[in-house]
N, C-alpha and C positions, 0 to 999 in steps of 0.2 A: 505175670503179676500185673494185677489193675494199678494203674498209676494214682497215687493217693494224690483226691481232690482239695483243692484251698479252699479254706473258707474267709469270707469277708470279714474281715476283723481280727482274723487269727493270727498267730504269732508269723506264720509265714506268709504273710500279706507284705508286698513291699514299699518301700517307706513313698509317702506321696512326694511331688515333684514341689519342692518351697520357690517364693516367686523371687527374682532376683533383686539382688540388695535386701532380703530379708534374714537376723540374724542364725544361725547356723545353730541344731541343739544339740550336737557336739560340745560345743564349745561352753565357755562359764558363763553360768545363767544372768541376765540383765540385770543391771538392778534395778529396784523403783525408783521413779521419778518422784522429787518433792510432793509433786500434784496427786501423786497415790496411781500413777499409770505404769504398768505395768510393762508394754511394747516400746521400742523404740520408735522415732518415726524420720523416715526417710523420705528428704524432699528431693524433689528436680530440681535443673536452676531451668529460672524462664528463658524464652527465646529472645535473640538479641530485637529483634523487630516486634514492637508488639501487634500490631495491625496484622488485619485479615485481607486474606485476597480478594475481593467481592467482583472487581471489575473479570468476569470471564471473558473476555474477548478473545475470539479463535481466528485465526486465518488462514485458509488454504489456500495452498500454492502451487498449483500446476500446471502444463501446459497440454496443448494436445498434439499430435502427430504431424511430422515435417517440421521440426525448429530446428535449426542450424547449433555449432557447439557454442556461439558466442550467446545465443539465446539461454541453453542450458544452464554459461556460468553464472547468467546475472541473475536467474532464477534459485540457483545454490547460495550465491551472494545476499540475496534478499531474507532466505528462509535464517543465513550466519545470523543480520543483522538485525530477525525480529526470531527473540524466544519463543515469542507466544502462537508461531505457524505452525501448521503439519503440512505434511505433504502429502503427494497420491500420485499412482500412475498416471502415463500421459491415457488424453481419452478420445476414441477414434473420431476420424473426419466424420463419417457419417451419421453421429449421435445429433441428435438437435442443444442447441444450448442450453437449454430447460432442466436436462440431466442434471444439470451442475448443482442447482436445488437440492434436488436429494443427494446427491455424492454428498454435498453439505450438511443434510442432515445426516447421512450415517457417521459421518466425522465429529460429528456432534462439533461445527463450527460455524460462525452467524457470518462473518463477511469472507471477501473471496479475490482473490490476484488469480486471472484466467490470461497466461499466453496464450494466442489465436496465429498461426503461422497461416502465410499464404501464399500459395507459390513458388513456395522456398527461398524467397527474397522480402516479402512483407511481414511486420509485425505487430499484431496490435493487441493491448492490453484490456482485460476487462477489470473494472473494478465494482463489484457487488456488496449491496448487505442483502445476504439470505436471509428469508426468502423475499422478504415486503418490498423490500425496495429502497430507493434507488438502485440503477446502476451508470456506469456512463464507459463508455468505449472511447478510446485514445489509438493515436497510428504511435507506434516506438519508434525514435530516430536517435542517429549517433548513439551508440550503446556501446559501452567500456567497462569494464567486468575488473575487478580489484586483481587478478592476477595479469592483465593487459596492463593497465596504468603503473604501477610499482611504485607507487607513491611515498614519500616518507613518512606519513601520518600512520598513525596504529589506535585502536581503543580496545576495551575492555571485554570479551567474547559475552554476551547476555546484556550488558549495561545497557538504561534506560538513556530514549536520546531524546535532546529540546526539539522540537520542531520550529522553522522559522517562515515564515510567510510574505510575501511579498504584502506592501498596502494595497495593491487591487484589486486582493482577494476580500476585500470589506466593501470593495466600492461596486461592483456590479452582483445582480444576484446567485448566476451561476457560479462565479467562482468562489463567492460564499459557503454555495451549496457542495461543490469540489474540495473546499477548505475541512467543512464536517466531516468528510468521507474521507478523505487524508487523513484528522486526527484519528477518526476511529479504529484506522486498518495498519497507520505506520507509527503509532504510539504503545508503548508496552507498559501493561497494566502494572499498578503500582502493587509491591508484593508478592506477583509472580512467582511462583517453585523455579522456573527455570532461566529469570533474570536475576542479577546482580542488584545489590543497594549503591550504585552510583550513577553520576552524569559526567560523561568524561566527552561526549559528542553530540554534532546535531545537522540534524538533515533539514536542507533548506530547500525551499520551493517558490523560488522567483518567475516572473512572467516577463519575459521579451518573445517581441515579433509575434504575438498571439500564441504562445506557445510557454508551456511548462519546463521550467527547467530544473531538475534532480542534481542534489549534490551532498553529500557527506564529507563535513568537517572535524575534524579531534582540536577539545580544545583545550588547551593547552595549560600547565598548570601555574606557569612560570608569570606570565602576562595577560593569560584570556585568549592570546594568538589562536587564529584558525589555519590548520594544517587539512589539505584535503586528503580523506584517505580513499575513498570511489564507494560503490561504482557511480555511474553518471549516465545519465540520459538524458534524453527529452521527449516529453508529451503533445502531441498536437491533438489536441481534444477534438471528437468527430462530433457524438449526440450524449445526450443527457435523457436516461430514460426513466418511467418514473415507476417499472417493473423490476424485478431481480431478471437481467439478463432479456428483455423485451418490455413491451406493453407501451402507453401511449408516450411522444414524443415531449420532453419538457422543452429541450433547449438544442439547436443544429449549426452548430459553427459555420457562417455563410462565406467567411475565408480558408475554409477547408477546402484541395486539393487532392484530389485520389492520386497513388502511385501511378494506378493505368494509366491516368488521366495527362499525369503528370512525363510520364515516359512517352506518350503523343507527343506530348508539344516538344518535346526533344527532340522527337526525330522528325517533324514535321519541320522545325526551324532548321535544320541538318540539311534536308530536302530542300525548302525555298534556298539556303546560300547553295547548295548545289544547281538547281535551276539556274538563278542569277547570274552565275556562272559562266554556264552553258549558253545561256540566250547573249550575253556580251561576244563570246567566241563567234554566235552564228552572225550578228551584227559586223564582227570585223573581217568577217569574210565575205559578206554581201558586197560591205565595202571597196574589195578590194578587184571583184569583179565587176563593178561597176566603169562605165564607158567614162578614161577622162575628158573634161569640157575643157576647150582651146579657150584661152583666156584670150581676148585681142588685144595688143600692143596701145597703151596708152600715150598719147605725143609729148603731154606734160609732163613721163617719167623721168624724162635729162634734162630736165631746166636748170637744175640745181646742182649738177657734174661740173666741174671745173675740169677742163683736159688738160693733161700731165704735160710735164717740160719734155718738149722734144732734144730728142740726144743725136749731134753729129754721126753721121754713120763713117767709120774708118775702114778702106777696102785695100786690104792685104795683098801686093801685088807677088811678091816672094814668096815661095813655100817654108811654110817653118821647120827649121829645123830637126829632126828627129830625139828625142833623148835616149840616151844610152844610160842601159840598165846596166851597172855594173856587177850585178849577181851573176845575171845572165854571159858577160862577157867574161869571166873567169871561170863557169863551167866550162866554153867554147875550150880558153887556153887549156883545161885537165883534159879533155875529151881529147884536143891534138897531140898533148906528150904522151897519154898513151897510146895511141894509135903509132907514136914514132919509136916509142918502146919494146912495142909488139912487131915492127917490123925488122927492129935492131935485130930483134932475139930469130924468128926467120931467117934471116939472114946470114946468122954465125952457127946456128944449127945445120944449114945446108952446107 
């Protein structure tokens, strides 16, 4: 038997799908509204936040091949700390740095945190806006990773944080130009889907000894107190370039110190105290093979001697005495009674 066809409209057509929160007609029919309307009308409630996101700022965070684990955690710490990253695999040594461009545009993200490992003991950071530019390269020192330090401070997982700036970053132009590129990559856009509506912390960036110094404080609700919760490093700024990851030089730190350069003169100073050393040793034994020179007796040396009081000489015409040890004299007397002992007993045994 042909299976009887449905037709559109027909009684066995099934009932359409009503859109949710809309009344049910099952149920007892609406009534009219005063105004002669017929439907009910069902509102949403608006969002708590009325504002739109417009700031898109993206930033990726990766690094490339040979980091060490303490490098990994601060790079997992970074991405906790800003909602607005993504991430990507590490990417091999022998890519040029150019690549990162596009990795960024398929990420569809405009600036860029680049760990650079070297060696397996160097670390240096890049900091990009994809693709135009700037960038500038930093050497990473002292690095403490939020599960290293165990700090008593805590904030909000997502929360927007203040940034705090040292006054030097106003007074010279590069670190002006470092200060821009700071807010734009470690600021989280107002709005955000995946930050938080609060300020509970704030990441400060002070300059001692020519050098950057990173820190994250929670603050505190009670006083304003700053509690630090990590991680922490410090920047030693290399170059300021004014390509995305190359092109021509803007600005070359001339108190900058390469590690290589910097592990010479360690073992090069290691070496001269070792030398120094060594030539003093050969020195005191030149010396000591050396022929001594006979001084000649000077006559003015006893002018100044007063000769001592002469003492009567007394000559002992009798022998003295002998002293008698009395220890010695009563072993003598034990030694003869047994000897007189032992003759007794010979004697009565025969």
């Amino acid at each position: 038997m042909a299976a009887a066809k449905r037709k559109r409209g027909g009684a066995a057509t099934r009932a359409r799908k009503r859109a949710r929160g809309a009344p049910n007609g099952t149920g007892p029919p609406a009534k009219p509204s005063p105004q002669g309307e017929e439907r009910e009308e069902h509102t949403i409630p608006a969002p708590i936040s009325k504002g739109k996101w417009k700031n898109k700022e993206r930033v990726l965070i990766f690094s490339s091949r040979g980091i060490n684990f303490r490098t990994r955690h601060l790079m997992q710490d970074l991405r906790t700390l800003m909602p607005h990253s993504k991430a990507d695999t590490k990417m091999d040594r022998k890519d040029k740095l150019f690549v990162i461009n596009e990795i960024c545009e398929i990420k569809n993200c405009n600036k860029c945190i680049f760990f650079e490992a070297k060696k397996k003991q160097d670390l240096y950071m890049w900091l990009s806006n994809s693709p135009q530019g700037p960038s500038a390269k930093f050497l990473v020192q002292n690095v403490h990773t939020l599960a290293e330090l165990k700090m008593t401070g805590n904030c909000l997982r997502g929360s927007r944080p203040l940034l705090s700036f040292d006054p030097v970053f106003d007074q010279e132009p590069h670190y002006a130009l470092l200060k821009e590129l700071f807010i734009q990559i470690f600021s989280t856009p107002q709005y955000h889907p995946k930050s938080q509506p609060f300020v509970d912390h704030v990441f400060t960036f002070s300059v001692t000894d020519n050098r950057i110094w990173f820190r994250n404080y929670q603050i505190m609700e009670e006083d304003a107190a700053l509690v630090e919760i990590g991680p922490r490093f410090v920047l030693n700024l290399i170059k300021i370039f004014q390509g995305s990851f190359g092109g021509p030089t803007l600005y070359e730190n001339p108190h900058y110190q390469s590690p290589n350069m910097h592990r010479r003169m360690t073992r090069l100073a290691v070496a001269a105290k070792f030398r120094e050393k060594q030539q003093v040793k050969d020195l005191q034994k030149l010396r000591k093979k050396e022929e001594k020179t006979i001084i000649p007796e000077d006559p003015t040396e006893t002018v100044f001697e007063t000769p001592a009081e002469e003492k009567p000489l007394d000559i002992e015409l009798v022998k003295p005495e002998l002293k008698v040890n009395l220890k010695k004299k009563k072993k003598l007397f034990q030694r003869q009674r047994k000897r007189q002992k032992n003759l007794s007993r010979r004697f009565m045994s025969g």
